[in-house]
N, C-alpha and C positions, 0 to 999 in steps of 0.2 A: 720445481717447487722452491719458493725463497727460504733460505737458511732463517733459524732464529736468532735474533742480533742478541744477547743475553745483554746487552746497554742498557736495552730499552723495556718497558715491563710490557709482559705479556698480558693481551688485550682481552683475554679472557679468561683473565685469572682472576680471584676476588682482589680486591687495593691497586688493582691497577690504574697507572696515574695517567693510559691515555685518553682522550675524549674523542666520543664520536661525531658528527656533526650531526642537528637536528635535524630532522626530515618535516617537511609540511605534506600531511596527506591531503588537504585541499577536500577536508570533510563540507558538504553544503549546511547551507545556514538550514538553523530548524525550522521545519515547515510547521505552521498549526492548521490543524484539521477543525474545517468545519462542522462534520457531523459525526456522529457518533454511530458503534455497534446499535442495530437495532431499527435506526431511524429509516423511516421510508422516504425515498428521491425520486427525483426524474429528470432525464436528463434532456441538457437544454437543446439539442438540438436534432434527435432522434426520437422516436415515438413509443419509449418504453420507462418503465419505472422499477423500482427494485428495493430492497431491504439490505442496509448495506453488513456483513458479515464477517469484514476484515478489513483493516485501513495497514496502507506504506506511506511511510512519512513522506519516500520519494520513490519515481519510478523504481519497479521490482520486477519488469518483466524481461521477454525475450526481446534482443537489438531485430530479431524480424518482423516479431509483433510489432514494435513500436513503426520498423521504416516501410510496413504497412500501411500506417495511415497514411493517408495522402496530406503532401507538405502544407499545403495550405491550412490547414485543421490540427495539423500537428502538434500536442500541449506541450508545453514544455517539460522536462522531467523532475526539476528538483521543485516539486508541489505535493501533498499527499495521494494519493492513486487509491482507490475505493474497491474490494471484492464485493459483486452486487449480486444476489438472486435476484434475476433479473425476470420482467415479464412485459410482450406485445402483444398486441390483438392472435396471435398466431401461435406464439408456442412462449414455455418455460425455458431459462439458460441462465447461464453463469455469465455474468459482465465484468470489466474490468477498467474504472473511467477517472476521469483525473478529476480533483477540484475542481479545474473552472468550469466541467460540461453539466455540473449537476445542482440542479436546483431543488428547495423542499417540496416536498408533494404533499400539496395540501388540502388532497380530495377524501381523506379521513375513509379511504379505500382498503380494507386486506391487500397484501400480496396473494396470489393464490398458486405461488410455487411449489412443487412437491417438496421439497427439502427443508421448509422453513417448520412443521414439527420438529424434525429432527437437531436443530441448534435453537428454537423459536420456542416462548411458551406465546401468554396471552396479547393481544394486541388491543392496547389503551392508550387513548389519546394521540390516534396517530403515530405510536409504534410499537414496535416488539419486545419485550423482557426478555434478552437472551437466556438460556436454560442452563441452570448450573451442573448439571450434567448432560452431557451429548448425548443423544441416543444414532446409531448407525443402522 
């Protein structure tokens, strides 16, 4: 352990006159989001649509999720990424899709997932009034 130089002031005392160097955390530029809590999408190149529930300004999921996709399709990470209740001809599920794959859906369609009472009231003008209290 390095002795203390009593010269020099201690670096973590209050008035200490030495400087640290600045760190760059190399934060991404901010993304803006296209759509909002509520609105209902579809995404551009899958055959499903959803009410979106939660937005990340930039990827927020698992590094195996993501090297799951296949590299060619791959989106980029620093874009907002969209929590969707999701729905296809087949079943209800949760999605999770970046900006570029999602387009408005403009079939003036309900969702008809089971979970959209539960954070969801009324559905006007093509989307949902998120509920000021949750119901579980």
């Amino acid at each position: 352990m390095p002795r203390h130089d009593p010269t020099r002031p201690d670096p973590i005392s209050p008035g200490s006159m030495r400087t640290v160097p600045s760190i760059s955390l190399g934060a991404p530029a901010i993304a803006h989001a296209r759509f909002s809590i509520g609105d209902v999408v579809r995404h551009r190149m899958f055959d499903f649509r959803g009410v979106i529930f939660d937005v990340d300004p930039v990827f927020a999921n698992t590094d195996e999720w993501y090297d799951a996709i296949p590299e060619g399709v791959r989106p980029e990470k620093d874009q907002p990424f969209y929590h969707l209740l999701a729905e296809n001809m087949e079943s209800s599920y949760v999605a999770y899709v970046s900006q570029q794959n999602l387009i408005p859906d403009d079939s003036d369609e309900p969702i008809e997932h089971p979970a959209i009472p539960g954070l969801f009231g009324d559905f006007t003008d093509g989307r949902y009034a998120l509920r000021r209290e949750h119901r579980h």
